[in-house]
MISE-515658 format. One record per residue (C-alpha): x negated, y, z negated. Coordinates in Angstrom, 3 decimals. Each point is the difference from the previous one (the first is absolute). Last residue first. Layout:
X,Y,Z
...
***
This chain:
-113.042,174.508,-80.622
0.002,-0.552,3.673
-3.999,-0.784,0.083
0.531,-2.711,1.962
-1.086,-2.331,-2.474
2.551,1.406,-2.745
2.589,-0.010,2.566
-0.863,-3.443,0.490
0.583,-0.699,-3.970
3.164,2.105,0.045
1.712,-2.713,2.432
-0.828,-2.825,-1.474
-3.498,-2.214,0.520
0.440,-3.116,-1.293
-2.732,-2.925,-0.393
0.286,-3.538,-0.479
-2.033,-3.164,-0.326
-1.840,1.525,-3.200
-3.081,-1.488,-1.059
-0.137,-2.210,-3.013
-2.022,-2.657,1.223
3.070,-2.678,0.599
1.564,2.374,2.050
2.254,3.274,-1.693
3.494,1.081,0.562
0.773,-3.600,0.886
0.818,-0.730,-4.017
2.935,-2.116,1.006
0.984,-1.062,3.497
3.404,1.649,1.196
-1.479,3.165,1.352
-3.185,-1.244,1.116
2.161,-2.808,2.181
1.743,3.300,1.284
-3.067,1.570,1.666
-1.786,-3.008,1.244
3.537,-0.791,2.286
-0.074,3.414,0.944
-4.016,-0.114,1.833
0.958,-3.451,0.650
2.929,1.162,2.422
-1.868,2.847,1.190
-2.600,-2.448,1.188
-3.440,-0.060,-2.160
-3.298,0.399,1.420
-3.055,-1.491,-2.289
-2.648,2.284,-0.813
0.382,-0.562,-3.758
0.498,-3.394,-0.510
3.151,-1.440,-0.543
-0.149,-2.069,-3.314
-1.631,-3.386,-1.222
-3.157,0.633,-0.962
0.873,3.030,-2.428
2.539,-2.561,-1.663
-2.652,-2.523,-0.361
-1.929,2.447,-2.038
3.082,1.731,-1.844
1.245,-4.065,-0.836
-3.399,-0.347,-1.287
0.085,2.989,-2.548
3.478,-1.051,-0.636
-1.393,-3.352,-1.473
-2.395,1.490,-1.682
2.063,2.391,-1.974
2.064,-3.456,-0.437
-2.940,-1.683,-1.468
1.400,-1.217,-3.313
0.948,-3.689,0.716
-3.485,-0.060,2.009
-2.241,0.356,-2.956
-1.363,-3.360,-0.008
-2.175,0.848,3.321
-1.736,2.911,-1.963
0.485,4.031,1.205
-0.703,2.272,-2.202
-2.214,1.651,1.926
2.245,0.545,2.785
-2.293,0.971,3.326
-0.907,-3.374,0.679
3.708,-0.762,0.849
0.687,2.711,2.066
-3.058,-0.465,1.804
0.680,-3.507,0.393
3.467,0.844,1.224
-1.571,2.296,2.693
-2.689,-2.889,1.259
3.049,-2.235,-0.028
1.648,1.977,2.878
-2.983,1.064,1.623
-1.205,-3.092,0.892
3.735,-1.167,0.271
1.184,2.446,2.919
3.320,0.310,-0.060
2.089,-2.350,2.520
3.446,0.972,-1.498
0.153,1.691,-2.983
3.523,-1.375,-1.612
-0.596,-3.560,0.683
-2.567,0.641,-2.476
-3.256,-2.098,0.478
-0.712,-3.770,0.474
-2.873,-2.287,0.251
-3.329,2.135,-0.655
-2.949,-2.250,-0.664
-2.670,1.710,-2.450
-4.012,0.041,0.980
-2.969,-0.441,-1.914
-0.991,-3.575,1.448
3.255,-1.246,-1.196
3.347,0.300,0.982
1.889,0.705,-3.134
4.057,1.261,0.325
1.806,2.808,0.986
3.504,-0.023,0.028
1.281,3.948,0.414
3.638,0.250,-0.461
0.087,2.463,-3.147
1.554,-3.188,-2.324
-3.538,-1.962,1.322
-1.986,3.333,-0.718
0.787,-0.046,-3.421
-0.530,-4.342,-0.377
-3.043,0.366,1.976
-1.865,2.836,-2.349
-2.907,-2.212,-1.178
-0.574,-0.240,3.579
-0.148,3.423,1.093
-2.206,1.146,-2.396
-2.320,-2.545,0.094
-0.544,0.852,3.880
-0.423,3.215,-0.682
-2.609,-0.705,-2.528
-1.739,-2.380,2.823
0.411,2.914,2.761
2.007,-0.934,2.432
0.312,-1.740,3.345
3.784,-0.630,1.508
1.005,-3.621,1.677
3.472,0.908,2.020
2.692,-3.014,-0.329
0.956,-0.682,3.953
3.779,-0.043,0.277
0.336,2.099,-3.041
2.857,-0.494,-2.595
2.122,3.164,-0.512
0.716,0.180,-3.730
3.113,1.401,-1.514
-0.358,2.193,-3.327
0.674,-2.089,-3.467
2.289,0.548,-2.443
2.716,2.414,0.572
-2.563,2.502,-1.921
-2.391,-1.093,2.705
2.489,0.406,2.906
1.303,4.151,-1.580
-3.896,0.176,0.138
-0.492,-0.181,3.523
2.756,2.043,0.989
-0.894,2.664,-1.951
-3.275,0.024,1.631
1.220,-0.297,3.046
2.335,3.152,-0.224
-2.429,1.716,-1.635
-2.931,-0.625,3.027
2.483,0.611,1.911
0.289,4.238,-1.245
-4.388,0.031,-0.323
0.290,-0.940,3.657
2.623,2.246,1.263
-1.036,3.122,-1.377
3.204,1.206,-0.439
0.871,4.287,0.979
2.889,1.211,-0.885
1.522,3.353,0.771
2.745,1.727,-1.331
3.344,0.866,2.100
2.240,-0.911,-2.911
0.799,-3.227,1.417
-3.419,-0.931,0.383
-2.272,0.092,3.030
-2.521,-2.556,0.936
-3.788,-0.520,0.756
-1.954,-2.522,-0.117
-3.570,-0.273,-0.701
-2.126,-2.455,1.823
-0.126,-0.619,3.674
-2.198,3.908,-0.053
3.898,1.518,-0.633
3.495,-2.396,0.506
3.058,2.175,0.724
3.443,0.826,-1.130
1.224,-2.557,-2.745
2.937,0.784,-1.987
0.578,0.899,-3.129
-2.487,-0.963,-3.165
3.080,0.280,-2.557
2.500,-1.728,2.455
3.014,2.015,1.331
-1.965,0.503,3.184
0.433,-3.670,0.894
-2.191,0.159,3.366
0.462,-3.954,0.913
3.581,1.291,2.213
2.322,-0.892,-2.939
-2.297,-2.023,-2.567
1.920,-3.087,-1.538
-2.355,-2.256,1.963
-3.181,1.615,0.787
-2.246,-2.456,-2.404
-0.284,-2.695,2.067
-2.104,2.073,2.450
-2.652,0.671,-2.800
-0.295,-3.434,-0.938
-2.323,-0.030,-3.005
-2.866,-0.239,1.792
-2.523,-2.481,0.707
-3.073,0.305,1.538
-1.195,-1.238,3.537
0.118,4.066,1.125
3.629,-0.005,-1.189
1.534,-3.201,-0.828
3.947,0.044,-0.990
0.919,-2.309,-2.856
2.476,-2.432,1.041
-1.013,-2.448,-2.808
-3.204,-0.415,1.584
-1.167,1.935,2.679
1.668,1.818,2.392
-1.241,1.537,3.565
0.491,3.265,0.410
-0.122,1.023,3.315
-0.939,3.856,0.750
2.672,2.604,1.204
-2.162,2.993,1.921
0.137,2.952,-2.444
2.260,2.492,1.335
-1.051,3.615,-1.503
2.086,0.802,-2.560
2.241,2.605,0.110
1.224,3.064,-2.995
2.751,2.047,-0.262
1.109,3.003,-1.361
3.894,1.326,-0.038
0.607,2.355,2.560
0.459,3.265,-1.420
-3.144,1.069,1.211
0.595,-0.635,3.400
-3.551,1.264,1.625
1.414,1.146,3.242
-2.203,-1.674,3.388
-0.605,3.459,2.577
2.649,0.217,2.682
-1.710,-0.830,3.808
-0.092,2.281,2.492
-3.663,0.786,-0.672
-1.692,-2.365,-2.915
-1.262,1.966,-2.641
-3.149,-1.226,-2.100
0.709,-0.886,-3.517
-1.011,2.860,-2.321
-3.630,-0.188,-1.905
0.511,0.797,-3.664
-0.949,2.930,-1.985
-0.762,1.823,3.106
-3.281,1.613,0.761
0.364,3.635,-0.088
-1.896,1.868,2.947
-3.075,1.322,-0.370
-0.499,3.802,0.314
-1.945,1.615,2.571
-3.602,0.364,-0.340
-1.526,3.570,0.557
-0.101,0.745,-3.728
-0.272,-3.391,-1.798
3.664,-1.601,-0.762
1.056,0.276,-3.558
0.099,-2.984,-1.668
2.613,-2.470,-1.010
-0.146,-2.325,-3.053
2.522,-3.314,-0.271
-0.253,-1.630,-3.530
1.152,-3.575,0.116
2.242,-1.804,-1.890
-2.017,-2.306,-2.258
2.022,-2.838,-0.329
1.655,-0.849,-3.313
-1.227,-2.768,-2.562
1.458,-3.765,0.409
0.120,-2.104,-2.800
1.484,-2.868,1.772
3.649,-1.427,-1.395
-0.361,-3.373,-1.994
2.589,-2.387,-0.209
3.903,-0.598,-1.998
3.188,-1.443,1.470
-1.773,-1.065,3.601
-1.714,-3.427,-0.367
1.897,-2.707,-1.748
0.784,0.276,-3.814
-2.119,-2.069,-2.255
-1.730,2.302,-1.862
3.017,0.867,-2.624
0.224,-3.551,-0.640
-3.942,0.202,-1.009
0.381,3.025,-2.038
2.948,-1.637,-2.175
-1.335,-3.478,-0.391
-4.306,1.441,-1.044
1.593,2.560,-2.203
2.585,-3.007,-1.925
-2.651,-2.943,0.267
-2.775,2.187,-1.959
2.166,1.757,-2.866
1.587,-3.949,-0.112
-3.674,-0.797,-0.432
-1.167,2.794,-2.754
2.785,-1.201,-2.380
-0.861,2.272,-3.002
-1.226,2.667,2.090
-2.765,1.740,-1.290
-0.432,4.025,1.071
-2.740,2.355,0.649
0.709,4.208,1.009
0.339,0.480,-3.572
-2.729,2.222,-0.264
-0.306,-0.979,-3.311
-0.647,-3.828,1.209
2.281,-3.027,-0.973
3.083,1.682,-1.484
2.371,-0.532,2.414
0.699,-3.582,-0.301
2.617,-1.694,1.880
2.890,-2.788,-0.036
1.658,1.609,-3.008
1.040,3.204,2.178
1.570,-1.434,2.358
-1.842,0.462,3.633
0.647,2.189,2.404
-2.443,0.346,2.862
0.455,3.079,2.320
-2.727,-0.683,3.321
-1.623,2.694,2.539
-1.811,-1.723,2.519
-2.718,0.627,2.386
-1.921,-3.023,1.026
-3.965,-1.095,-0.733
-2.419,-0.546,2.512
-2.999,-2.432,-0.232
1.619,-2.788,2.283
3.101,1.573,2.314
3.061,-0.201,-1.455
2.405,-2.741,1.088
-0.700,-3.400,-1.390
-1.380,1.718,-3.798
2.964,2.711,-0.614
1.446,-1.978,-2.291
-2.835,-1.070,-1.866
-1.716,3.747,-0.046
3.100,0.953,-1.493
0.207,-2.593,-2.695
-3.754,0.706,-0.808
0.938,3.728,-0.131
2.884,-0.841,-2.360
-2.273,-2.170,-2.377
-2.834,2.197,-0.119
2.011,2.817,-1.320
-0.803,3.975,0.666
3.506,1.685,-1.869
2.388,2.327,0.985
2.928,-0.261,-2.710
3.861,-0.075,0.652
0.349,-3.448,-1.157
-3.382,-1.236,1.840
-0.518,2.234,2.906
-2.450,-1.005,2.812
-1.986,2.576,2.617
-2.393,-1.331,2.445
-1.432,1.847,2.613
-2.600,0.703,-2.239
-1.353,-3.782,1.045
-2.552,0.974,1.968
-0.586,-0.164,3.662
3.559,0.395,0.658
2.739,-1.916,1.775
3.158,0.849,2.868
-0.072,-2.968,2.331
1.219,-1.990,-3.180
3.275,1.754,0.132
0.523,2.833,-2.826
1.845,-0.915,-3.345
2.398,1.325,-1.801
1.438,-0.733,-3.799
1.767,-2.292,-1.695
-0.492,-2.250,-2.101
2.268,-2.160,-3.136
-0.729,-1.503,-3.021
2.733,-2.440,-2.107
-1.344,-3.301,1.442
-0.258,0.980,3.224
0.795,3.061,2.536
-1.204,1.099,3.476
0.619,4.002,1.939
-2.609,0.917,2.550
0.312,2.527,2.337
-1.866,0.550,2.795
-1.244,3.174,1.478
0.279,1.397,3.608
-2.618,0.779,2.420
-2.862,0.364,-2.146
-3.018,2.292,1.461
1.529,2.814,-2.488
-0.970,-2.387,-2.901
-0.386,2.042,-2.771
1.162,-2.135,-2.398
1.047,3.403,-2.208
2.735,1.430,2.423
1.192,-2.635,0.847
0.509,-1.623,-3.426
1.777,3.265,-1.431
2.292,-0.032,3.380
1.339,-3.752,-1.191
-0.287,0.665,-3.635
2.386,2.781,-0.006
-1.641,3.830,-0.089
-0.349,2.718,-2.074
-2.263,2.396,1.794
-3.699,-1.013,1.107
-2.794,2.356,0.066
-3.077,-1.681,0.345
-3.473,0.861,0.679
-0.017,3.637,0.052
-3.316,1.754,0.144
-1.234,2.202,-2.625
-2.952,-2.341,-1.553
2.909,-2.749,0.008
3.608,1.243,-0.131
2.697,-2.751,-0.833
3.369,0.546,0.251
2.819,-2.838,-1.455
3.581,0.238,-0.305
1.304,-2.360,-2.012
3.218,-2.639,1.003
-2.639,-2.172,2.003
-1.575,-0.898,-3.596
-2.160,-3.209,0.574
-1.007,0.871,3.210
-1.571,3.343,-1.478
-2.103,-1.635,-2.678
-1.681,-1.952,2.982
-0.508,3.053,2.025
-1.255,1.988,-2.262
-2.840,-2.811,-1.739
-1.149,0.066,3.744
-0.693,3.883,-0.288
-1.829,-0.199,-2.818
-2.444,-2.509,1.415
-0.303,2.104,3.252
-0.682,2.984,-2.727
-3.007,-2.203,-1.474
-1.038,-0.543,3.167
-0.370,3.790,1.268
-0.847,1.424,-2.976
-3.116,-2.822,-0.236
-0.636,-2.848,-2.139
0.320,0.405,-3.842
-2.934,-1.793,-1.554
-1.682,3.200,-1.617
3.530,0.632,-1.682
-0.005,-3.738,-1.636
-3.388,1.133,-1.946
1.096,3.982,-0.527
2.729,-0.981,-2.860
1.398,3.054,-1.097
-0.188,1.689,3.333
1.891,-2.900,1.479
2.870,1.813,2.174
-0.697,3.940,-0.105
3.295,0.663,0.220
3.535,-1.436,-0.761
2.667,2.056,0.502
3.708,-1.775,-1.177
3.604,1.642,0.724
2.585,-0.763,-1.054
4.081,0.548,0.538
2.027,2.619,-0.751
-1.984,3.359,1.536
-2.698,2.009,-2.452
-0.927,2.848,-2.104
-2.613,-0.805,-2.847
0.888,-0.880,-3.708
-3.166,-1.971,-1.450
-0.599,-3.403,-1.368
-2.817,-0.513,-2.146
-3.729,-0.718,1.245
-1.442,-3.492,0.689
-3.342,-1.026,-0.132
-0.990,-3.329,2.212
-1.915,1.839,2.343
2.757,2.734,0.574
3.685,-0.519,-0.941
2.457,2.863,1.067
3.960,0.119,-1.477
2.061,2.959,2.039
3.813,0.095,-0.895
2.313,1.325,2.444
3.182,2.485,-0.806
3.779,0.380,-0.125
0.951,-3.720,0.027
2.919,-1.603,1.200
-2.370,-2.712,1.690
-3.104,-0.547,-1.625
-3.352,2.553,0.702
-2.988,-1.302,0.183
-3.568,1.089,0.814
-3.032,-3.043,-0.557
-3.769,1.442,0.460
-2.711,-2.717,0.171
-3.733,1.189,-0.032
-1.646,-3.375,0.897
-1.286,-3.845,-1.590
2.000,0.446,-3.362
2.715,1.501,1.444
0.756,-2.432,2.751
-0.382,-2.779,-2.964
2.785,1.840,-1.915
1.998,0.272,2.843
-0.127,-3.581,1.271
-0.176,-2.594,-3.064
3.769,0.322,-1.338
0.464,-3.480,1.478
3.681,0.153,1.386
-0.110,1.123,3.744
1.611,-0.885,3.200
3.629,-0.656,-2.011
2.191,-2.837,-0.557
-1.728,-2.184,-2.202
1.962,-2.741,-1.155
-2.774,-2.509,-1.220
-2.215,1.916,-2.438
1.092,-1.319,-2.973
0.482,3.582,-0.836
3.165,0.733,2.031
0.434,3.726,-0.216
-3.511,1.140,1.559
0.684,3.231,1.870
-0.512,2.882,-2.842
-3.455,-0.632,-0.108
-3.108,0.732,-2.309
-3.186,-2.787,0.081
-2.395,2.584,-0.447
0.603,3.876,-0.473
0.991,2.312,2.675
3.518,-0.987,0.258
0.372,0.516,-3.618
-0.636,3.653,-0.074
1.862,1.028,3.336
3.342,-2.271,-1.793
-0.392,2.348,-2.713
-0.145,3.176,2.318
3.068,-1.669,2.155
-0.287,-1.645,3.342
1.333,-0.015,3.605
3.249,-1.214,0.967
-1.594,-0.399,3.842
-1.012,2.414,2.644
-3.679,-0.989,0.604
-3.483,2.016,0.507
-2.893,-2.289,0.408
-3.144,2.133,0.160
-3.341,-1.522,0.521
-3.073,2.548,-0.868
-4.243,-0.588,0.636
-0.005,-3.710,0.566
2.816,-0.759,1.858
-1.237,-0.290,3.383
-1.528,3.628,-0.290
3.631,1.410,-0.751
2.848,-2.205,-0.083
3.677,1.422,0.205
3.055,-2.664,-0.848
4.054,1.611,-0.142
2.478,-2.545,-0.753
3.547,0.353,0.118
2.833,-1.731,-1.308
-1.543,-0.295,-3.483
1.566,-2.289,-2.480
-2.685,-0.117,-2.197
-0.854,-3.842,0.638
-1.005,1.592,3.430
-1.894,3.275,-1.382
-1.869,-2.620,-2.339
-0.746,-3.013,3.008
-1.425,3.517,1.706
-2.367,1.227,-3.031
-1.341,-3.949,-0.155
-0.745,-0.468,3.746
-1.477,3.859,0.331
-2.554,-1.516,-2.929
-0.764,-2.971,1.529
-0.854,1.064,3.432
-2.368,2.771,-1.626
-2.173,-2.743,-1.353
-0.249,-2.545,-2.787
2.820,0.820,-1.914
1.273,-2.065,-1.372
-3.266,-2.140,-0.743
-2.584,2.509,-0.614
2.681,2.491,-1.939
0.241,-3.137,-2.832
-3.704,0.828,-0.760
0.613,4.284,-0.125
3.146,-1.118,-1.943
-2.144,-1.761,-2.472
-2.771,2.664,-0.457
2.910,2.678,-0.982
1.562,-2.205,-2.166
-3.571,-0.631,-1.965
-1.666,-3.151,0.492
0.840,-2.313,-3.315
-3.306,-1.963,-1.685
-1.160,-3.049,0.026
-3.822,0.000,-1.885
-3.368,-0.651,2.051
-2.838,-2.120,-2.268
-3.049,2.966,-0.425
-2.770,-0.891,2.733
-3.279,-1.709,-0.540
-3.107,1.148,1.964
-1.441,-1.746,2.763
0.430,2.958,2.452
2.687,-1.546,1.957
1.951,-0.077,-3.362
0.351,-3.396,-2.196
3.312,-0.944,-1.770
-0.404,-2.014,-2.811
2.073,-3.173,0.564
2.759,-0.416,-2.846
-0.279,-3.177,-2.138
-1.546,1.973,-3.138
-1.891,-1.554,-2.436
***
């Protein structure tokens, strides 16, 4: 008796016992196509890491329909043989593998899997010709069938057509998504390829329209030109090592950030890849001073030796494992952060500003009879005063700029000789004038201050003649919140006991909050403590904040608190994101209010405590503090350019 099942069809009839047998080549590389190639992204990737391991100093991409009805990827490099056409087409062929434990792998490509899965899912055409060489060679593969190399007329280098992407195997065609998405696809693969190989020319021509053209370039001016961040004033770079791996690379200031994380471009020894462990480490890094949901613009070169990671994860190749994923971690998350800390002023975000319309001046013809109008001048003269010498524009005087006097206000001081502004501490403005000839200081990064506008923006003028505008609340709110956490790392912030302890009403799960969180709040400066009858008894705050408001005060941190789902009152040793996110809260409290009137002398002092406080290009929400505005940016407005 037999101990195998009989198999039973839908019908109710008994089916014949299946038998293992081998898919034909052709079926096989029409499989293997669905993963390497999965759409036209995939396929340009593969045909550019060849032309790069080929040597080729130029690249040449052209897209038609997105990809789908011809890609051409034309290089310069040694180019290829008619034996080496023949065995690049079939599976598992390469002349880049040397090291075959797989470790020391030195080149983008090494599986053998691309070409002959291009040509079994498309009409693949391959034209060669190697240096020294009097002629091309012509191989072309179509559905899996491939026909013998041919002599053709052609330049050294190669070039590869692909057409009619998928028309062997119709079921991943049909999911394709449109020319216009698949080519945006396309042309992100471009860019990243392109940062990792600054030295090659790239152009790339999508549907007839130039994307790129970019000559050879050095990293610095290839990076520019690819992060696309024309709102970035200035870039950052980043250079860290430890334990035999280095980075480097540039970064843009946290004011400067992206919906999406495409803005994002990371090179593991010389090879782009999409990693979850970098982009974690970024997001870290960039966590206190990047606005929530945004992601920053960064361009990063990892090396790594070659025993501590695996390339072969994914035949794209675009995954990686790390054998020490933490020090990976610690040494992005160290070298972006120190980068961050510089003071407002070295790198910010410049307005996107279009051109004005310039206006279109029509004259008509006076009716018959009428007479004709006079022309209206472009500008209205000043009016002449008899016997007296019209006023001389001196343009060759150097420009200036007053402020209107500001009546002096008393500022009283709080503790620790903090100044009070509006019953809220500062961080001494007045104080912080020594060492500044005159309190303008037009050697600084953010210049000079010129004028307060609406009691809330301030404006200056840098060295160079740019001009700055600081949102004076976001900018103290920084400074604060800096300040505040630089006294909890010390250990504990200083708390101002209350004369009269306020009694606050909350919410019963507020409430809870709050109190299983005394110890936190106690090292923030806030003592709160159970008065019964629903209510919480407030006896101190930050000496820091002056006489905040503590309804609203603790009403914010329960928020905050209530808003963490992980949070658990035995989790406090590992609530430093928390922590910050309360320190931003009772930072916010705690600065100059916008509406408030600032002397000239606090208007300067504001300026150069942003310049010497870390991370004050952004507040605690990730808006910028400071804006600049040079000199081809208001031509730009005034429709000068």
């Amino acid at each position: 008796m037999s101990d195998q099942p009989e198999q039973v069809g839908a019908s109710g009839g008994q089916l014949d016992r299946p038998h293992v047998r081998r898919l034909p080549e052709v079926i096989v590389n029409r499989i293997a196509a669905g993963e390497v190639i999965e759409r036209p992204a995939a396929a340009v990737k593969e045909l550019i890491e060849n032309a790069i391991d080929a040597g080729a100093r130029r690249l040449d991409i052209s897209l038609d329909g997105g990809g789908v009805d011809r890609m051409i990827v034309t290089d310069d490099g040694v180019g290829m043989s008619p034996d080496d056409l023949a065995l690049a087409v079939e599976r598992h062929c390469t002349s880049k593998l040397g090291d075959e434990t797989l470790v020391h792998i030195n080149t983008l490509g090494f599986r053998g899997e691309a070409l002959p899965s291009i040509g079994a899912a498309a009409r693949l055409s391959i034209t060669s010709r190697p240096r020294g060489e009097s002629g091309a060679w012509r191989i072309r593969v179509e559905g899996g069938k491939t026909y013998a190399p041919e002599p053709v007329a052609g330049a050294v280098g190669t070039s590869v057509v692909v057409e009619d992407l998928f028309f062997a195997t119709p079921a991943r065609r049909k999911f394709l998504k449109s020319a216009r998405v698949e080519g945006r696809h396309v042309e992100s693969v471009v860019r990243r390829l392109a940062l990792a190989v600054p030295q090659t020319a790239f152009r790339f021509v999508l549907d007839g329209r130039e994307v790129l053209d970019l000559p050879s370039q050095d990293m610095a001016a290839r990076a520019a030109a690819l992060l696309d961040a024309s709102e970035a004033d200035g870039f950052l770079t980043i250079n860290g090592e430890r334990e035999g791996m280095t980075l480097t690379g540039f970064i843009c200031p946290p004011s400067v950030h992206r919906s999406t994380a495409n803005g994002q471009f990371m090179l593991v020894n010389g090879r782009p890849v999409v990693d979850p462990v970098l982009k974690t480490a970024v997001r870290v890094a960039y966590r206190r001073v990047i606005e929530p949901g945004r992601h920053p613009v960064v361009a990063l070169m990892l090396t790594v030796p070659p025993e501590q990671v695996d390339v072969n994860v994914h035949p794209a190749k675009t995954e990686l494992r790390f054998a020490d994923e933490a020090a990976v971690r610690s040494l992005v998350i160290g070298t972006i952060q120190r980068a961050l800390e510089h003071g407002a002023g070295v790198a910010g975000v410049r307005p996107v500003l279009s051109a004005a319309p310039r206006a279109t001046r029509i004259w008509y013809p006076p009716e018959q009879g009428q007479a004709a109008p006079q022309p209206v001048p472009a500008y209205p003269s000043a009016p002449a005063v008899g016997g007296v010498a019209e006023p001389r524009l001196m343009f060759g005087d150097t420009p200036s700029a007053r402020t209107l006097p500001v009546p002096p206000q008393p500022i009283p001081c709080g503790p620790e000789g903090a100044a009070q502004i509006d019953g809220q501490a500062s961080v001494g403005l007045p104080a912080m004038l020594d060492g500044v000839a005159g309190g303008g200081g037009l050697d600084h990064p953010l210049g000079a201050a010129v004028a307060q506008v609406l009691d809330t923006y301030i404006l200056a003028v840098a060295a160079d003649g740019s001009l700055v505008l600081v949102d004076q609340h976001a900018a103290h709110e920084r400074l604060t919140h800096e300040r505040l956490r630089e006294q909890y790392l010390g250990g504990r912030v200083q708390a101002q006991r209350l004369l009269v302890p306020d009694v606050v009403d909350l919410p019963r799960v507020q409430q809870d909050l709050l109190l299983a969180r005394q110890p936190m709040l106690e090292r923030l400066g806030v003592e709160i403590e159970e008065f019964g009858g629903g209510s919480i008894l407030v006896r101190a705050l930050p000496a820091m904040l002056g006489r905040s408001d503590a309804l609203s005060l603790l009403r914010d941190l329960a928020d905050e608190l209530e808003a963490d789902e992980n949070g658990a009152p035995d989790e406090m040793a590992s609530l430093d994101g928390k922590l910050d996110a309360v320190i931003a809260r009772m930072a916010c409290h705690g600065s100059i209010r916008a509406g408030r009137r600032l002397t000239p002398e606090e208007m300067n002092a504001l300026l150069r405590q942003m310049e010497a406080t870390p991370r004050a290009g952004t507040c605690s929400h990730g808006r910028p503090t400071w804006l600049k505005l040079s000199r081809s940016d208001l031509e730009k407005l005034f429709g000068r350019r």
